[in-house]
Structures are given as structure tokens and as C-alpha cells.
N, C-alpha and C positions, 0 to 999 in steps of 0.2 A: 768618502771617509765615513758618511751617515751608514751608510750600507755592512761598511766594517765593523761598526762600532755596536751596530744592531745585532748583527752574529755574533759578534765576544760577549755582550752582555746577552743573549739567547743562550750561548753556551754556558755561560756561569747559572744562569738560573736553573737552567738544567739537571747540572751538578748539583745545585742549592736543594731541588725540590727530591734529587734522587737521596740526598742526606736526611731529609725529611721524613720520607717513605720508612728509609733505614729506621728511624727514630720508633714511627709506626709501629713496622713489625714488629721491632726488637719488644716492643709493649706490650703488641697482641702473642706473639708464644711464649712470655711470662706468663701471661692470665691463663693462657689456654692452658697452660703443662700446668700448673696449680688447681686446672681444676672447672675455672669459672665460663662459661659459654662464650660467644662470640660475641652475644649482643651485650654482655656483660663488662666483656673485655672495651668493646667502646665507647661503654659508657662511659668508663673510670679514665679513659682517655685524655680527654680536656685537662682534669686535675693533675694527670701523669705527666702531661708534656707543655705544661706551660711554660715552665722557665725554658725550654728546649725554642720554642717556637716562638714565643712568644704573644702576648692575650691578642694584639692587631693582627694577626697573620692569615691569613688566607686558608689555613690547614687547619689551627685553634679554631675557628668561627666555623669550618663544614662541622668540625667533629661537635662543637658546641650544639649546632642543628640539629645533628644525628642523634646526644644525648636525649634533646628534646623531643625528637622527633619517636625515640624508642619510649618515651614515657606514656606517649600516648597512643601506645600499642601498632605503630606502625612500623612493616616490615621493612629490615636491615636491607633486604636485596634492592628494594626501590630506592634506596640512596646512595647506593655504592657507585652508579655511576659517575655520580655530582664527586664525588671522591675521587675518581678518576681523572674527571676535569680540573681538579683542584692541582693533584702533584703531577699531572699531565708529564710524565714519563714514560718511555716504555715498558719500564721493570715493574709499576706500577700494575699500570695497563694489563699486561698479561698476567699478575699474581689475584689482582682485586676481579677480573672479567672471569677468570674461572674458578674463583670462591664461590659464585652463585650456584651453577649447574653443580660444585661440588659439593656444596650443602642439602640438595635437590635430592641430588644420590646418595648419600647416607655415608660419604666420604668420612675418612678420620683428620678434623680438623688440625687437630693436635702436632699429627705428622706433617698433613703441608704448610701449615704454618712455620716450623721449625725449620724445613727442610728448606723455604722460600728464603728465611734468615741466613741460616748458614749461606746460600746462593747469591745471595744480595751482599755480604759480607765481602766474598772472596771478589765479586765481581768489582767493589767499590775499592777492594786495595788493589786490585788490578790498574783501576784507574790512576792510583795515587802514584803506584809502581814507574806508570809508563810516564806519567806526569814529572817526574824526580830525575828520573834519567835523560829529558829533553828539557831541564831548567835552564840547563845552562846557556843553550841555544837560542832559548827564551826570552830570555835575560840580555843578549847582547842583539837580538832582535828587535826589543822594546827599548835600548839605547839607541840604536842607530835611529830608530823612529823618531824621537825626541830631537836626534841632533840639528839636524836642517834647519829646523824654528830657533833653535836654539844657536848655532852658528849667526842665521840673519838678525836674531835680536840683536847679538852682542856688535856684528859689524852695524848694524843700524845706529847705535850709540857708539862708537869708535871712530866708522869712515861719516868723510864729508861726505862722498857719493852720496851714500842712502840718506841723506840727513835732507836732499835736495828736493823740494816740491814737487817737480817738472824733474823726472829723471830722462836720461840721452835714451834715445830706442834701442839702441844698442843694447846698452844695461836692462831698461824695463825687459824686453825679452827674451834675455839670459832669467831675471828673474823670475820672467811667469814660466822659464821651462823648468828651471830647478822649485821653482811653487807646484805646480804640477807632476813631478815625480815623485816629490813630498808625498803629495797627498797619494795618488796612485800605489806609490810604498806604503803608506799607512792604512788602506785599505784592503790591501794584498795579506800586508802582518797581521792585522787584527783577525781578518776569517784564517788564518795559519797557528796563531798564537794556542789555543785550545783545542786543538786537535784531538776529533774522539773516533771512533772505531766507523769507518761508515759501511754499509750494504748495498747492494745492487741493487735500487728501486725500478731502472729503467731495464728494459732489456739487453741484455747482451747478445743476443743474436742476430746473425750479418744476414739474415734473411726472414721477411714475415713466414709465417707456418705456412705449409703447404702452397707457398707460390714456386709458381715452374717456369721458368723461362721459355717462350712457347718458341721464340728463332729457332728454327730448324738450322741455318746456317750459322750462329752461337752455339748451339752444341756440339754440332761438328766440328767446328774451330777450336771448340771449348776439349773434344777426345782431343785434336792433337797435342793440345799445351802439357796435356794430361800424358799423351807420352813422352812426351820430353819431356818432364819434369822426374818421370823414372826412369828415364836411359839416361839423362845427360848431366843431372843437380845429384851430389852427395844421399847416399842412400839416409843418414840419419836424416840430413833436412826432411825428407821426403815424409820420413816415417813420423818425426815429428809435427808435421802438417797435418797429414791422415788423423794422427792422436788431436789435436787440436777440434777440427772440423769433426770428431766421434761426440768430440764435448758436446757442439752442438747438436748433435742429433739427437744427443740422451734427453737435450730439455726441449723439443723440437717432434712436431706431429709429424712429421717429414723422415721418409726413412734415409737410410746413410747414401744408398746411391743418389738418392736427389738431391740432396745434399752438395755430394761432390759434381753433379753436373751442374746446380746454378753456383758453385764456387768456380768452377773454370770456363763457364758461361759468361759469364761474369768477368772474368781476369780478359777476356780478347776483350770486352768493353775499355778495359783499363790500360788494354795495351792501344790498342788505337788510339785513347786521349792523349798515351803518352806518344805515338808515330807522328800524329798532325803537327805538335809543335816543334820535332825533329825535323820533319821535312820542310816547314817553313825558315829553319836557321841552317839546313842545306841550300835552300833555294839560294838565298841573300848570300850566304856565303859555300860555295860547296867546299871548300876546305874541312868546315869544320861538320863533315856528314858523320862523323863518329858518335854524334848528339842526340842519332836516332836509337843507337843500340843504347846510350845512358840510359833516356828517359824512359825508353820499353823498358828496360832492366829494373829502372825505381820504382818506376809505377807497378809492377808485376810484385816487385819484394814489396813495396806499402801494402799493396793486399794483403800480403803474406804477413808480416805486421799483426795489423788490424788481426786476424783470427786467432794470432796468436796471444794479444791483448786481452781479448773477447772471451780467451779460455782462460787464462790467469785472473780474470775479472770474476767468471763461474768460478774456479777452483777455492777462490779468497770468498768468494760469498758464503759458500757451502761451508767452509771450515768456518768462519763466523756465525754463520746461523745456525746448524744442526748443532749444535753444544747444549743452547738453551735450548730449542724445543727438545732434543733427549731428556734433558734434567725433569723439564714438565713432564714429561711422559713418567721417567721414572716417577719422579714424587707420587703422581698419580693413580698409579700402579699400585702404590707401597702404601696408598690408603685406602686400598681394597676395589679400586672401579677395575670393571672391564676394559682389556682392549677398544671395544667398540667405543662405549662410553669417553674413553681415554681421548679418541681420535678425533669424535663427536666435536670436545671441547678445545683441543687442540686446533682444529682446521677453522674453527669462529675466533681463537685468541689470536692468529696470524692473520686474517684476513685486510686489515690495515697497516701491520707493520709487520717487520722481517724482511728475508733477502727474496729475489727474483725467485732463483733455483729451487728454494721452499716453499714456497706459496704455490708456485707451477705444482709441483708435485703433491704437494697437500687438496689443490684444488680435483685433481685427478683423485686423490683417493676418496675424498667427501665424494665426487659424481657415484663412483663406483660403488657406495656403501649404499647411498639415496636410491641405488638400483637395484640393491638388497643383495650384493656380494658381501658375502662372510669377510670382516675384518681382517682375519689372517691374510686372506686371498690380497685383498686391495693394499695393504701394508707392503706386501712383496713389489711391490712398484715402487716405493724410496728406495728400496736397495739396486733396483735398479737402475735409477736415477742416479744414485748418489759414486760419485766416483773415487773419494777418500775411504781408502781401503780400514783404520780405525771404526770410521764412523760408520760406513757398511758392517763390521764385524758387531758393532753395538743395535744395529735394527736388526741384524741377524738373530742377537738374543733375543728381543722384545718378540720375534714372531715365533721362537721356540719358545718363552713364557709364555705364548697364548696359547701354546698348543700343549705344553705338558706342564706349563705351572711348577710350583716350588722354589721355595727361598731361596736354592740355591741360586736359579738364575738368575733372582734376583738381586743377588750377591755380585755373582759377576754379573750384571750389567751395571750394578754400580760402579765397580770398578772400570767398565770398558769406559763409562760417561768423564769418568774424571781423566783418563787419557784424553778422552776429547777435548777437553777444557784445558790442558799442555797445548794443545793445537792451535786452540785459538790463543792462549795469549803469547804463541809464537808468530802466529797471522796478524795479532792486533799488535805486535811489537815493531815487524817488518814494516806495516799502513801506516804506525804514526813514525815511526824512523825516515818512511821515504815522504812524507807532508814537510817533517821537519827540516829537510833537507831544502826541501822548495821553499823555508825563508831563506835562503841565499839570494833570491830574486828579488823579494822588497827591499834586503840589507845592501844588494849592488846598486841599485836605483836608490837609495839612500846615499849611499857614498857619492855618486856622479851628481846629486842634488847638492851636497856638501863642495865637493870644487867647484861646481859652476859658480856658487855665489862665496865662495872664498876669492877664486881667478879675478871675479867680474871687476872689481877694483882695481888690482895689479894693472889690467887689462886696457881700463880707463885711463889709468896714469900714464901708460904709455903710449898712449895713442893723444894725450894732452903736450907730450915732451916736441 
């Protein structure tokens, strides 16, 4: 329950400090569109967002340092960290980490500033959006929570049973199992109850880079499966396998046919674990030898499964992550840096947060820049990485604006980014709809906690008659 209760209150503060942030900006592209500097803007800070924040707060007291800290001629860039650590956010994170290099380069404050607000705007009703439409589920998940404690109070004061010093073992063990579920359900609810967007921090693929399965006799066994599986299994499964296991290859040092030799390398490992426990329930019983073809069959489809998880896992990262780093880009863009520059700052803002699929392919293109390949060049490798034909069509633009420049691109690729920002909060709508779903599993284990210790009396009485 301690464990639950620590994630719902880590997720409210979350929220708490992303509203905070909002407060922030919304303060600093006031100043800035009026006119007054950056270091200007923070100074008047403190006075601005007092009643907001209030004078104890954790935000109030960095910016109160910072006011002082600018009076005595020391530079804004050497605090802005501590600011980070303060609203310890993502959205933070990535707006305040590339203020610095943006000020560096003679960026137009004014623009990202503005453009970070309106971004932080949409992104925070987005929150509220999906927040609204899964209250109600909410709501009857934080009841059922409650009720179990609240059933046993009320029979605790009602029945003699629980009234009793020394309860019969019978009872005590009904009730540590319904205490138990209790608590289990309420720990389940609590990390379920605030459900926010997640990414792919671990890997998603079914195989490390460049390992090859060296069994010569696994491979072999691995081409047959491999022709069965296109003579004998529906052409779409087939096809949709292949498309799956391409995912992998795209984020993957490993070319496609290696790929597909330690995936079927692989599945004769999976079918043997499933033959051994078939022929041992032939052995004992050979009636039931049809036990072999089951277990081959499930264990061969859990593989199959598993990659196709693994690519719906890429497919949702990518559409969550590539939204925001677009926006940064464009902003960045639109305040006059270079592509190069662009990307510079870009691949240092994601090196700690964002999804797998980004950071992979970011990391490849900072190697290739560091190796003094022309930005256009190493840019053409997100696209083809990236397998959401939207968000390909928008790095499409970004490397025809670095090649012929003009507003117009610019134009459209505004407009392609905001397409991509439909995508995701279709993706973030589907992620917290299927989270939301999974409180069905604390509210069932709450109910079954609720009859155990309703029954447990009945139960008593009649085994006393």
C-alpha cells in the first residue's frame, strides 16, 4: 500500500510542478513580447507569482535566489539547472536545457518562449482531456477501495464474531485473506488511478544488436519452421510477422535477414521447451499424446505474440515521442538556428528522457555529425527509422528546409507537426483507456475482499447450529 500511495502522490506532484512551470512561462513570454530581457523577466518573477505559488514554495525560493543571484552580476545560465531540479519535469527539462545553447546562438528568445507556452498549454488540456473522460472509472475504483475497511469496521461494531478477543482460525484466515486483497487492490488502484502517458525506456527488442545464433543445427531447423510457416499458416499472418520483425530491424544494427534467422533460431528453441512437457504427459498417459501438437502450437504463437507486442510497443513510442521533439525542432528553426545547431541541442535535450526508438536514432545521428557528416545527410536516418508515415512526411520537410530554406516550409511543416500532435493524443487516449481498463483487477479483488468478510459470519453461525 506504501508503494501505491508513493506513486499517486509522485504523480500529483508531477502535475503540481507541470502547473507551476505553466505559471513560469506564461510569465516569461509576457516580459519577453513587451520587450524586457530574459534576465529581466526573472527577476520580476518572485513578485509576479507569489500568490500563485506561494512565498514557502520551493519554485518562489529558486526564483527568489536567482533575483539575487542576477543582482550581483551572475550569469542566468549557471542557475537554470537548479530550476530544473526545482520543477523536476519533463516539459521543464527540455524547454529550460535548451534555453542555454539558445541564448548562445543568438536565437530569438521571444519566439521560443511563446511557442514553448502555447505547447505546454495544449499539452496540459490534453492531460485534463483524458483525466475527465476516465473520472468516472476513477471514482468507482476509489470506492471500491475504501469499501472492504469499511464493510469490516461496520461488521466489527454489529457482529459478535469480530467483537471476540481470540477469534476461531477459521475466521482469522478468511480475514487475513480478505486484509490481504484489501491491501493488494489498493495498491494495484493507487499506481492505476493517475494514469499519464508512458514511453519505452527499456528495450523493446527480442534480440541484443548483432547477436547471431552460432548452432548450425538451430538454423537449419530454424529455414524449416521458416518454410512452413509460408506454405502451411495464412498468407496475412505471415506477412504480418515479417512487418513486425522489419520494426525490429529498423531500430536494430542487425540487418533483416539476421533478424529473421535468430527469430526462427529461436522458435525450434521454443518448440522443444514446448515437446519435453508433451511427451512427458504422453509418457504417463499416452491417451492424451495430442498434448504435444498443443504445447508446440502455444509456445510457437507466444513467440509470435511477443514480436508482435514488441512492435506495437515501437509503433506507440514513436508516435508519443516524435510529436514533441518535432515541435522543438520546429521552434528552433523559427528562431533562426541552423539544422545543425538544431540537432546539436536537440540530441543533449533527450539524452535522459524520451522514448527508446528516439534516443536510438538521435544517438546515431549526434555519432554521425561528431564525424563531421553534413546535417542534412545524418537527419535522413530518422526517416528512416521512423515508420509513421505522418511523422516521416514532417522530417521530410525539416530536410528540404535545410536544403532550400523559406517560409514556406516552414509553414508547412507547421502544419505537418500539428497533425502529429492528433496522433498522439490518439495514442495517449488508447494508453490511458487500456491502464484504465486494468482497474477492473483491483475493483474485482476488492469485491472478493468484501464477501469474504461479509460470508465469514453467516459462515460462523452455521457451523455453531
Amino acid at each position: 500500500v506504501y508503494s501505491g500511495v508513493k506513486h499517486f502522490s509522485g504523480a500529483k506532484r508531477y502535475n503540481f510542478a507541470l502547473e507551476q512551470f505553466r505559471w513560469l512561462i506564461e510569465h516569461l513570454s509576457a516580459r519577453i513580447a513587451a520587450g524586457m530581457t530574459l534576465e529581466r523577466a526573472f527577476s520580476e518573477a518572485p513578485d509576479a507569482l507569489k500568490l500563485l505559488t506561494g512565498e514557502k514554495s520551493e519554485l518562489f525560493l529558486c526564483l527568489k535566489l536567482i533575483e539575487k543571484q542576477l543582482k550581483v552580476n551572475r550569469s542566468l545560465d549557471q542557475m537554470l539547472p537548479e530550476l530544473q531540479k526545482v520543477l523536476n519535469c519533463n516539459e521543464s527539462y527540455a524547454c529550460l536545457k535548451a534555453l542555454i545553447p539558445l541564448r548562445k546562438a543568438g536565437g530569438q528568445m521571444s519566439t521560443y518562449v511563446r511557442q514553448q507556452h502555447v505547447m505546454l498549454n495544449e499539452q496540459i488540456a490534453l492531460r485534463r482531456d483524458l483525466s475527465a473522460d476516465n473520472a468516472q472509472r476513477q471514482t468507482e475504483a476509489m470506492i471500491m477501495m475504501v469499501l472492504p475497511y469499511a464493510m469490516s469496521s461496520l461488521l466489527g461494531q454489529s457482529s459478535s464474531l469480530y467483537q471476540h478477543s481470540a477469534l476461531p482460525a477459521f475466521t482469522a484466515a478468511g480475514l487475513l485473506l480478505a486484509y490481504s486483497l484489501a491491501a493488494i487492490a489498493a495498491h494495484l488502484a493507487l499506481r492505476l488511478l493517475n494514469p499519464q502517458v508512458h514511453l519505452c525506456k527499456k528495450s523493446p527488442l527480442i534480440f541484443k544488436e548483432n547477436k547471431v545464433i552460432s548452432s548450425r543445427l538451430l538454423q537449419n531447423a530454424g529455414l524449416v519452421v521458416c518454410r512452413i510457416y509460408k506454405q502451411f499458416l495464412p498468407q496475412t499472418y505471415y506477412i504480418q510477422l515479417n512487418q513486425n520483425l522489419t520494426a525490429q530491424t529498423r531500430l536494430s544494427a542487425s540487418g533483416q535477414n539476421q533478424v529473421m534467422s535468430n527469430f526462427f533460431a529461436m522458435k525450434m528453441v521454443y518448440i522443444l521447451a514446448g515437446i519435453l512437457p508433451g511427451i512427458t504427459i504422453a509418457v504417463i498417459n499416452p491417451a492424451r499424446f495430442y498434448w504435444i501438437i498443443i504445447l508446440v502450437t502455444a509456445s510457437s504463437f507466444l513467440q509470435d505474440q511477443q514480436v508482435m507486442h514488441r512492435s506495437i510497443e515501437i509503433r506507440e513510442d514513436e508516435q508519443l515521442a516524435y510529436p514533441e521533439f518535432l515541435s522543438l525542432v520546429l521552434v528552433l528553426l523559427q528562431c533562426g538556428l541552423s539544422l545543425h545547431k538544431t540537432l546539436e541541442i536537440c540530441t543533449k535535450n533527450y539524452q535522459d528522457h524520451g522514448g527508446f526508438a528516439l534516443n536510438k536514432s538521435l544517438k546515431e545521428v549526434a555519432r554521425k555529425i561528431t564525424l563531421g557528416i553534413p546535417a542534412g545527410l545524418a537527419f535522413s536516418d530518422l526517416v528512416l527509422a521512423c515508420s509513421i508515415p505522418q511523422i516521416q512526411s514532417a522530417l521530410l520537410l525539416i530536410e528540404r528546409y535545410d536544403r532550400d530554406g523559406g517560409f514556406e516550409n516552414l509553414h508547412l511543416l507547421e502544419m505537418q507537426v500539428s497533425g502529429c500532435w492528433s496522433i498522439y493524443r490518439q495514442t495517449a487516449k488508447k494508453q490511458i483507456e487500456r491502464r484504465s481498463l486494468l482497474l477492473f483487477v483491483p475493483m474485482s479483488l476488492d469485491l472478493i475482499a468484501i464477501l469474504v468478510t461479509a460470508i465469514l459470519p453467516a459462515i460462523q453461525t452455521l457451523q455453531s447450529i
